[in-house]
N, C-alpha and C positions, 0 to 999 in steps of 0.2 A: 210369722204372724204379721210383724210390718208390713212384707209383701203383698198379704190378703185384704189389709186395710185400705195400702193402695189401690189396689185394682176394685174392688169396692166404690172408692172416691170416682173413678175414673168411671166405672160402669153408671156412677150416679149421676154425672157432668155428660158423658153421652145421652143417658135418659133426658135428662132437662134441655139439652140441648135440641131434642126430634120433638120436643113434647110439642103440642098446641102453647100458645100464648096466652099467658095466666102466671098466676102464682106458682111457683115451682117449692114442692114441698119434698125435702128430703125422709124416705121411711127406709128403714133399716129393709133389709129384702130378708124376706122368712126362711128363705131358704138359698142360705146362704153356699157357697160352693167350698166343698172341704180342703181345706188347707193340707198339704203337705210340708216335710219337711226334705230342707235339699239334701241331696242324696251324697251321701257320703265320702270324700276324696281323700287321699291316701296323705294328704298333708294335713298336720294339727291345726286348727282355727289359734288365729296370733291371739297372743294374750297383750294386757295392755300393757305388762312388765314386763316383756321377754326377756330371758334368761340368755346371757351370752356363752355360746360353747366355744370352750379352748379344744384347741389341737391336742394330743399329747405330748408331753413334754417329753424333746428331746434327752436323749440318755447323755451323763454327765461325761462332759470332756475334762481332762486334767488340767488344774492350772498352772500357772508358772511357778514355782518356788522360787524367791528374792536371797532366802539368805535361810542359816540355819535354824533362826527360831520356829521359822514358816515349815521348816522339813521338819523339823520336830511335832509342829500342831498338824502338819497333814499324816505323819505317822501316827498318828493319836486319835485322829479323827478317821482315817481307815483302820486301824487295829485296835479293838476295844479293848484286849487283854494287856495294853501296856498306858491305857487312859490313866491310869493314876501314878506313873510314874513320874517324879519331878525329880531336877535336878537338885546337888545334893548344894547346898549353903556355903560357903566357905567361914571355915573353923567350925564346921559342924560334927560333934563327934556323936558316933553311934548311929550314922543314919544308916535307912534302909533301901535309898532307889538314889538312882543317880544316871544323868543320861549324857555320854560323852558324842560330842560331834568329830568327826574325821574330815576335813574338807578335800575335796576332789574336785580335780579341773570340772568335771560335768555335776557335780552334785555335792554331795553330801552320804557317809556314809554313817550310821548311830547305832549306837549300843545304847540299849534300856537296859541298866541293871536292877533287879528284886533280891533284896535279901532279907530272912527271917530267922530266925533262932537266937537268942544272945547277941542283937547286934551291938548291943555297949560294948563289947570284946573283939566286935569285926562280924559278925554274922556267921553262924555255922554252916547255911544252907543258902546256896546264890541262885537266879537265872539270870543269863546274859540273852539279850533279844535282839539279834543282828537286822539291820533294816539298811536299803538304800533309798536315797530320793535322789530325782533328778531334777535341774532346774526345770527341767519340762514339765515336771508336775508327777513323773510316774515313781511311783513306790511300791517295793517291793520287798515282803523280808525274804532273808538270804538264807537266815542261822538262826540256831538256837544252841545254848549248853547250858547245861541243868547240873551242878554239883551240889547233893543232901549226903545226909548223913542218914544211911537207915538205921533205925535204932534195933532193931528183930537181929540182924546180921553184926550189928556192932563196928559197921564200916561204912565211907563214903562211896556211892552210887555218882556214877558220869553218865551224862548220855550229851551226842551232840560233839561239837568241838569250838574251842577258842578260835576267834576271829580277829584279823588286824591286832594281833596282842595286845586285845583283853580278853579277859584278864592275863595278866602280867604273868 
């Protein structure tokens, strides 16, 4: 529409310009010439906010682990099933989780232990959850032992095996 306005102006300034000598009166022209619109390009018209696009975000690299609290939150933060494991209190009796660090020249190796049934007495039913971390950042679990007590059978179920003796 702008476009057609100018050219318009411009056809009008040429008119007055060839005219005879006189008064120069601008009249709308009756027939006016039909305006198009520009013809469509494969790129979107900018907006006055343009929106900035990110790259995709590279896939996560490991980070360093400093020391064993950090291998402890990186195992917790890649393994969901041991996130609410904490360490057990000292003089705490009856608890249920408890998470021992093993240090190694390159890392750290952890046990998360679960235990439920009667733990005021020790717990009848444990899982031990073997994990490595390295300072490099990589985590891996290793292990699992699972001892319950099935109550149908009237005996303890094992599966898995102790790691690093634990359990004892």
């Amino acid at each position: 529409m702008r476009l057609a306005a100018c050219a318009l102006v411009l056809i009008s300034l040429a008119t007055a310009c060839a005219a005879p000598e006189g008064p120069v009166v601008n009249t709308p022209n009756p027939n006016p010439a039909p305006t198009s619109s520009p013809a469509p390009t494969s790129k979107p018209a900018p907006t006055a906010n343009p929106v900035p696009t990110s790259a995709p975000a590279p896939s996560p690299t490991p980070l360093s682990v400093q020391d064993a609290d950090a291998a402890i939150a990186a195992v917790k933060a890649k393994f969901p099933e041991v996130a609410k494991v904490q360490k057990k209190r000292a003089g705490t009796i009856g608890g249920s989780t408890d998470i021992t660090s093993l240090p190694r020249s390159d890392g750290w190796d952890l046990v998360f232990w679960e235990g439920w049934g009667d733990c005021e007495a020790g717990c009848i039913n444990n899982r031990y959850s073997y994990f490595s971390a390295k300072k490099d950042g990589s985590i891996t679990k290793v292990g699992e032992y699972v001892r319950s007590y099935n109550e149908d059978k009237n005996a303890f179920e094992t599966t898995g095996a102790p790691m690093w003796g634990v359990p004892k």
